[in-house]
C-alpha positions as CSV (number, residue, x, y, z in Angstrom):
1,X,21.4,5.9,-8.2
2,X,24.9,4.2,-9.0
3,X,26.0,1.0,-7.6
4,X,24.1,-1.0,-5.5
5,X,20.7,-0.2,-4.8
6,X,20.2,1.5,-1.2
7,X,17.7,-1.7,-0.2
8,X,18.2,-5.9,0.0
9,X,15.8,-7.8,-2.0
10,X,14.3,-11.0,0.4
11,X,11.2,-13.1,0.0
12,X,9.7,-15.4,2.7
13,X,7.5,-18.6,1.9
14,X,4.0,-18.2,2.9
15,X,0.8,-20.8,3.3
16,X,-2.8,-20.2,2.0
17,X,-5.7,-22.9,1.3
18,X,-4.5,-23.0,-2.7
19,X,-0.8,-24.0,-1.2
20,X,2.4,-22.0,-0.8
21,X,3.6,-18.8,-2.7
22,X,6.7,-16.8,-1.7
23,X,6.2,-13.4,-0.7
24,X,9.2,-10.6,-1.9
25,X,10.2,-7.7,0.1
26,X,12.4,-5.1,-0.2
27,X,14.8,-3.8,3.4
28,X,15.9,-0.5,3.9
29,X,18.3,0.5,6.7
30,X,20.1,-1.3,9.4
31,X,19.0,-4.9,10.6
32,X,18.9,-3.2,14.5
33,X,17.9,0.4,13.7
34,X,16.8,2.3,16.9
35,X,13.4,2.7,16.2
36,X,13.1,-1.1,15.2
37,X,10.6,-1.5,11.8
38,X,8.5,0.4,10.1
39,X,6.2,-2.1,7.5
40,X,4.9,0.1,4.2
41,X,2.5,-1.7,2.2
42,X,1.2,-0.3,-1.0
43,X,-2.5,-0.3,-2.8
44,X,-4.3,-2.5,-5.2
45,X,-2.6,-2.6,-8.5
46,X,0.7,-0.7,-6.9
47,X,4.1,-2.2,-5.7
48,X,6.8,-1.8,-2.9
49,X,8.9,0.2,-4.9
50,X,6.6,3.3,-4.2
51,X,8.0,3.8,-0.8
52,X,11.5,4.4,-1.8
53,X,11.3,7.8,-0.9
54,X,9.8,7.4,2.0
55,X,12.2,4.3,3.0
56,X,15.3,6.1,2.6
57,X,13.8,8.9,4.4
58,X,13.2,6.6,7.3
59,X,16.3,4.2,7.0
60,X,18.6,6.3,9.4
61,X,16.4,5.3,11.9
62,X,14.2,2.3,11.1
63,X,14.6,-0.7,9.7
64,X,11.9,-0.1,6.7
65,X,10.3,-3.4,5.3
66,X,8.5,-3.0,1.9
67,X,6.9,-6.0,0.8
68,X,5.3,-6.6,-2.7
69,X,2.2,-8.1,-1.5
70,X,1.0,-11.4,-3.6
71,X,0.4,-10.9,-7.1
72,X,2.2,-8.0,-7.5
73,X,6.0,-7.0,-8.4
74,X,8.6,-9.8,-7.8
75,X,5.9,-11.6,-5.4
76,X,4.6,-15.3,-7.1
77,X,1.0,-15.2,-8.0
78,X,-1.8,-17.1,-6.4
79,X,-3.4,-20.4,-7.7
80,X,-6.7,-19.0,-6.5
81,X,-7.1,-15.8,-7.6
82,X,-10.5,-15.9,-5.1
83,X,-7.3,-15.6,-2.7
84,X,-6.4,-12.0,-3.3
85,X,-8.1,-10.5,0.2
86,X,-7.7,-9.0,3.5
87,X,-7.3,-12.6,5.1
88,X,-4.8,-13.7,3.1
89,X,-2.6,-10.3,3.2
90,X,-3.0,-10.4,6.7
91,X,-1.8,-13.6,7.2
92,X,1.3,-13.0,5.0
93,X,1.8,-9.8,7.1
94,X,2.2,-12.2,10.2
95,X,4.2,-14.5,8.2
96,X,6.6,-11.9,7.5
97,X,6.7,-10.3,10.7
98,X,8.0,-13.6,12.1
99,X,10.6,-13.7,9.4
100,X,11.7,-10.5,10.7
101,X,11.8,-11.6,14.4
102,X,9.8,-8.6,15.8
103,X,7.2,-8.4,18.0
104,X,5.9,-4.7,17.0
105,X,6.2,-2.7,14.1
106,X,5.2,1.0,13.0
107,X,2.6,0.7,9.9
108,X,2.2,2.7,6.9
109,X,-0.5,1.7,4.8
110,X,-1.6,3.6,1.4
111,X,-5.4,2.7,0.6
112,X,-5.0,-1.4,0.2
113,X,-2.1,-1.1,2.5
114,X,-4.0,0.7,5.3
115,X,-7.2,-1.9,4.8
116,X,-4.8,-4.2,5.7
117,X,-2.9,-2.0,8.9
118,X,-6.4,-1.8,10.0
119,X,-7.5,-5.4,10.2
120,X,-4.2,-6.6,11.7
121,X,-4.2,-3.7,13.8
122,X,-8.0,-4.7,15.1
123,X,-6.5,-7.9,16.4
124,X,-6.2,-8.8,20.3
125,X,-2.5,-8.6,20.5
126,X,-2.0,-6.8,17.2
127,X,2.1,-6.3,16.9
128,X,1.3,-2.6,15.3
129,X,2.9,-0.3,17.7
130,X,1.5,3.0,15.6
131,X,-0.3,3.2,12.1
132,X,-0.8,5.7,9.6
133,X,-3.8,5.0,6.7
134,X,-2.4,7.3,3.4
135,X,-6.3,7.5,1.8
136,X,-7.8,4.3,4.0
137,X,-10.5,4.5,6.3
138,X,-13.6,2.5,7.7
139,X,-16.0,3.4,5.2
140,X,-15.4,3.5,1.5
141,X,-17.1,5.1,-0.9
142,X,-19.1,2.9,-4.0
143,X,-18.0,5.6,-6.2
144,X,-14.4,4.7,-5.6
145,X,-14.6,1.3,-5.6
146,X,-16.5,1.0,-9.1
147,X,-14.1,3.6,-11.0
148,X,-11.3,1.4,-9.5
149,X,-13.1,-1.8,-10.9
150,X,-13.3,-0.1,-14.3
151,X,-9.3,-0.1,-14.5
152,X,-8.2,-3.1,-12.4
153,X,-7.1,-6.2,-14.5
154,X,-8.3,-4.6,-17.5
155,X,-5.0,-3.2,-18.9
156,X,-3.9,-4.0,-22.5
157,X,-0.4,-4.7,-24.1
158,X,1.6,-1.8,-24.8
159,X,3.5,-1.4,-27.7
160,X,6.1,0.9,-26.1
161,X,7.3,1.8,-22.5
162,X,6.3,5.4,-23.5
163,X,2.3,3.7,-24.0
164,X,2.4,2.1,-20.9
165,X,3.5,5.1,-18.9
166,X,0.6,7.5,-20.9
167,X,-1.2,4.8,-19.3
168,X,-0.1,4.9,-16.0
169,X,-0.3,9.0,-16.0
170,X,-3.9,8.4,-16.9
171,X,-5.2,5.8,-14.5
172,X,-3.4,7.6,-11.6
173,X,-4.5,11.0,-12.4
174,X,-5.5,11.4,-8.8
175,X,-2.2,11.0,-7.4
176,X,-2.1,15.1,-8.5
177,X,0.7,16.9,-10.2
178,X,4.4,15.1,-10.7
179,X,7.4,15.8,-12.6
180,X,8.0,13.5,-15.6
181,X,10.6,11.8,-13.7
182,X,8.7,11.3,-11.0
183,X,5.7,10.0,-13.8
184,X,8.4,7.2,-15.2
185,X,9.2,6.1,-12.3
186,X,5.5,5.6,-11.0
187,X,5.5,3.7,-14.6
188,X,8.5,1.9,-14.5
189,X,8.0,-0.3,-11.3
190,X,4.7,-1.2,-12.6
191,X,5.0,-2.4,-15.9
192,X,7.1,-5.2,-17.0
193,X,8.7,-5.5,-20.6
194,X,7.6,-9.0,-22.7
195,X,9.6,-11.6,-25.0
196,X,8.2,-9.7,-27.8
197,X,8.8,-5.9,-26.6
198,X,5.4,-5.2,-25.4
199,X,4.9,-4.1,-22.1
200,X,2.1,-5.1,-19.7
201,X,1.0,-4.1,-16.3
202,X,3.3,-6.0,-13.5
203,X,0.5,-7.3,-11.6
204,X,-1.7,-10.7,-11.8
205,X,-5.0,-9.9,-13.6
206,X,-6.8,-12.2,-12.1
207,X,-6.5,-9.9,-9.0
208,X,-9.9,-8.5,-10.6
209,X,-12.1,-11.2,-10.2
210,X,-12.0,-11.0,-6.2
211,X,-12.1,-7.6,-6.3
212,X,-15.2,-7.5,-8.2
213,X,-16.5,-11.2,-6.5
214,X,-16.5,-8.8,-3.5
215,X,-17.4,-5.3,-4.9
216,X,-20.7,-4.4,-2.8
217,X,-22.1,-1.6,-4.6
218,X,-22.6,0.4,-2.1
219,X,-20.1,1.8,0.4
220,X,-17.7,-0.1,2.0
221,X,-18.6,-0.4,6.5
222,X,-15.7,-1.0,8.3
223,X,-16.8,1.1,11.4
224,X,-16.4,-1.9,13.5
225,X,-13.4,-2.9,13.0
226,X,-11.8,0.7,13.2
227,X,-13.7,0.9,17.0
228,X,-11.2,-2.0,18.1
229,X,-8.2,0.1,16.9
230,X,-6.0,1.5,20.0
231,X,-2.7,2.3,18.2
232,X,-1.6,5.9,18.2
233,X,-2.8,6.8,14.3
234,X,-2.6,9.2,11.5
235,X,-5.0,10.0,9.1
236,X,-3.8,10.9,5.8
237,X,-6.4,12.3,3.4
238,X,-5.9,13.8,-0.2
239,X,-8.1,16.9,-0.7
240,X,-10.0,15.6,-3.8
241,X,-10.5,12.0,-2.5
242,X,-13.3,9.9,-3.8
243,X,-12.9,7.3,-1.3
244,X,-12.4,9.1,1.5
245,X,-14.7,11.4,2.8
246,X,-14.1,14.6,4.9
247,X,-17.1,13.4,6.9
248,X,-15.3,9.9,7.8
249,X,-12.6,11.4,8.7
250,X,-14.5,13.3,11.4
251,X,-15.7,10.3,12.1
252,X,-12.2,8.9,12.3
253,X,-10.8,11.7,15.0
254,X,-13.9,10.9,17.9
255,X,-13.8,7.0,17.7
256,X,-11.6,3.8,17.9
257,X,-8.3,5.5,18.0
258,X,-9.1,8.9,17.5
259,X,-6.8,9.4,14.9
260,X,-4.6,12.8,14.0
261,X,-5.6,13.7,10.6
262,X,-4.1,15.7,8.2
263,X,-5.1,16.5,4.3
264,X,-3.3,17.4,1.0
265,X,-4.2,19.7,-0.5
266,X,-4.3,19.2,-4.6
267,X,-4.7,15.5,-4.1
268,X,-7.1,12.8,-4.7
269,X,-6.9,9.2,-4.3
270,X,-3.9,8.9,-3.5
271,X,-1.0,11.2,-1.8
272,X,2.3,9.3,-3.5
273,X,4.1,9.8,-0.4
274,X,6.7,11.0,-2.5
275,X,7.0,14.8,-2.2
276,X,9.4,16.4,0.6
277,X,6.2,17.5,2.7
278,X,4.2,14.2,2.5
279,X,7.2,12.3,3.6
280,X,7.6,15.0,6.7
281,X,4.4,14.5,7.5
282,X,4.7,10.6,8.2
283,X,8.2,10.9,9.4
284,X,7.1,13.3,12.4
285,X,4.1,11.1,13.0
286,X,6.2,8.0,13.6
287,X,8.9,9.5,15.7
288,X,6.5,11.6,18.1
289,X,7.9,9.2,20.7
């Protein structure tokens, strides 16, 4: 794209026990759009630039809020890397929805993203109006979780932008098949170049140690919490998933919210939200009503 970019780059200052960190976010679309916002929030090691094809598929008629949740992207890092969990997303999620001056908002969440949707959404009073989990569910597979703990915070330097992306293709094999431009610019929003021409990943490393403080080794319940859900919601499921099982998504369809579901086919963990039928998929969803 030429010119300025399609979105406004905004942060808002937020409050944990280890002190205050400011939390970046990108906005798509009109201030007042019709169908008020839509919050995307991306997974683990990811960033808000993943949803731009989603957001400017959505920006004629929402305002779309993309935030870069803390330690990631152009967000500041935490003093406490014991810090990087549900609680404290959450409470930046409600930090930033105030920012905004909403009092609902339409949720897409991919994996992290919809672990999050799904606590805030479990709340008495929860502001999310209708949600859809892109590879996130109440129970989570060990399997997953350990292959993603072999990866996370573990990246070396790269001597070359080319490296880092070889590594990007490689980690996020399951995404399933993408054009090379499609592959660099997966790459190119994660990675960050250094003083000395190397590249690394664009995300705090430290983000590993409460992942793996908290790794269970064994599968993930969250049944409870998804039984307090009563937001319309859509269940977004790649075909190859490790992490999300056909079987929980049964699961997912007769209890709490008693989600739509839909799968993609030639997908694992997780559907990029990036290809033309993908995007339709969520787009309908959202603007059933």
């Amino acid at each position: 794209m030429s010119g300025h970019p399609p979105f406004r780059r905004r942060s808002v200052q937020c409050a944990s026990s280890g002190g205050l960190h400011r939390l970046s976010y990108l906005e798509w679309g009109a201030p007042h759009a019709a169908r008020g916002v839509v919050m995307c929030v991306h997974g683990l090691t990811r960033c808000a630039r993943d949803f731009d094809s989603l957001a400017e598929s959505l920006a004629d008629r929402y305002r779309v809020v993309c935030p870069d949740m803390p330690g990631r992207g152009y967000s500041d890092w935490l003093q406490n890397p014991m810090e990087y969990a549900l609680p404290t997303y959450v409470n930046d999620i409600v930090t930033l929805i105030a920012r905004l001056d909403v009092e609902q908002v339409d949720w897409v969440g991919t994996s992290m993203g919809g672990l999050i949707g799904m606590a805030l959404a479990g709340q008495p009073g929860a502001p999310i109006r209708r949600m859809v989990l892109n590879e996130a569910g109440p129970l989570v597979r060990a399997e997953a979780l350990e292959r993603i703990a072999h990866y996370v915070g573990r990246a070396p330097a790269f001597a070359s932008f080319e490296d880092a992306e070889r590594y990007v293709r490689q980690v996020s094999a399951p995404f399933g098949p993408h054009s090379d431009s499609e592959w660099r610019f997966l790459a190119e929003h994660v990675v960050r170049q250094r003083a000395d021409g190397s590249y690394v990943v664009h995300y705090d490393p430290r983000i590993a140690e409460a992942f793996n403080a908290n790794l269970p080794h064994q599968d993930l319940d969250l049944w409870g919490l998804w039984d307090s859900i009563a937001c319309p919601t859509l269940v977004i499921r790649g075909e190859l998933s490790d992490l999300l099982d056909r079987e929980t998504v049964a699961g997912m369809r007769t209890r709490g919210p008693r989600a739509d579901t839909v799968e993609v086919s030639g997908v694992g963990h997780a559907p990029t939200l990036m290809k033309p039928d993908q995007i339709s998929i969520v787009r309908e969803f959202l603007l059933q009503d």
